[in-house]
N, C-alpha and C positions, 0 to 999 in steps of 0.2 A: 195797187196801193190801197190803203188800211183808209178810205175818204166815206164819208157819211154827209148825204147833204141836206138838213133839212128846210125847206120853203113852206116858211107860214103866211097868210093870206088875212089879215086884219079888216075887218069891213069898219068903215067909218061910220061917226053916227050925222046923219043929214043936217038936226035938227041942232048941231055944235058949229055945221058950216065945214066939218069934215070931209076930203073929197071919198068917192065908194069907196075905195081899199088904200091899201098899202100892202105892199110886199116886202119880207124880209128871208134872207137865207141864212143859215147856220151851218160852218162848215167844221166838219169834228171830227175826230181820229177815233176809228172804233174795233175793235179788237174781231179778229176771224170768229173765234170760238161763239161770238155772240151772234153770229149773223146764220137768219134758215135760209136757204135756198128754196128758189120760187118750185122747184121739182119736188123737195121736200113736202111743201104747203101742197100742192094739188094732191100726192099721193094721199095724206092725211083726210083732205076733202074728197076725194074717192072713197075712202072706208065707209067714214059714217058721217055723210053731209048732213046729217040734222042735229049731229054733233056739237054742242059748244063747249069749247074749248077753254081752259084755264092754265093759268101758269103753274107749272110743275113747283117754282119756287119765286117767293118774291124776292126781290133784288133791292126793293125799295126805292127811294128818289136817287137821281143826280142830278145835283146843281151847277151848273156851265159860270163860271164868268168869263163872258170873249172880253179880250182885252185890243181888239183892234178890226179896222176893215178888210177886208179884200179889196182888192183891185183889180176886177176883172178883166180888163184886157191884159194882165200880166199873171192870171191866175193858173194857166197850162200846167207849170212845175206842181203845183198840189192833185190837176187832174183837168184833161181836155173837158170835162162833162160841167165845171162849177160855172163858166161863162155864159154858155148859152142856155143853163137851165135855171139860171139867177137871171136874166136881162133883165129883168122886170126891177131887180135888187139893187140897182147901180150904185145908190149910195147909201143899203141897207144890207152891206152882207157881211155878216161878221166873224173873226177866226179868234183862239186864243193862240198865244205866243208859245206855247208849249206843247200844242200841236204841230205847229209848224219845226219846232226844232228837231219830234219827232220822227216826221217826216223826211227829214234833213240827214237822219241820221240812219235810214233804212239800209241794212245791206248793199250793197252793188250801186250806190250813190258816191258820185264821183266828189271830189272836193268842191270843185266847180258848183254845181248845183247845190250846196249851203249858201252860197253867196245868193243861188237867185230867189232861196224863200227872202232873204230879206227884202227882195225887191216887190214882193206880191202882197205886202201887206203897209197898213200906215195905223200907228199906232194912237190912240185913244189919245188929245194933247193935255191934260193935263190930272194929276190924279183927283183935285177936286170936282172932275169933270165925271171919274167915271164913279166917286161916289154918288154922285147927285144923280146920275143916268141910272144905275143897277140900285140904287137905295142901301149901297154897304155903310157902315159906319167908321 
């Protein structure tokens, strides 16, 4: 499956009474064609390891709004690997809703299994909630 998962690592600042970190995950649907393969990358750094490398093409930003959390004890249907590499993320991991439907809709996905994405996620409660958290207008 098409899962991408990224864990950021927030250090707190002491001097606010912030604890050291926080963790948060970010779970995102990300297309084949954009992904190297780790065999790829070494052979590249075989050539010319003093090599620095640049993007053939810029692609520019993209901007995520997650519109909801994970729940990682019910998170397996997205991917056995988001639970135990988010533990840290219990109640900082977040999906958007159109990922998930995504996902729901893959090939060789039974009827059955659309029902369980709804079960793995809980959605942001209210909308002045997620303007005020993401800063939209």
């Amino acid at each position: 499956m098409e899962v991408q998962v990224l864990k950021a690592l927030v250090l707190g600042e002491e001097e606010r009474g912030q604890s050291q970190y926080q963790v948060m995950c970010f779970v995102t649907k990300f297309q084949k064609g954009d992904f190297i393969t780790a065999d790829a990358m070494v052979k590249l750094r075989q050539k010319n390891p003093s090599t620095i490398r640049t993007p053939e093409e810029d692609r520019g930003k993209e901007n995520y709004t997650m519109t909801g959390w994970v729940l990682l004890d019910r998170a397996t249907p997205i991917s056995r690997h988001v639970a135990p590499f988010c533990v840290e993320a219990q109640e900082a991991t977040y999906v958007r809703e159109a990922d998930l439907r995504a996902w729901a809709e893959l090939p060789g996905k039974r009827e059955p299994s659309r029902g369980m994405y709804g079960n793995v996620k809980r959605l942001f409660p209210l909308p002045e909630f997620r303007a005020t958290f993401f800063g939209e207008e």
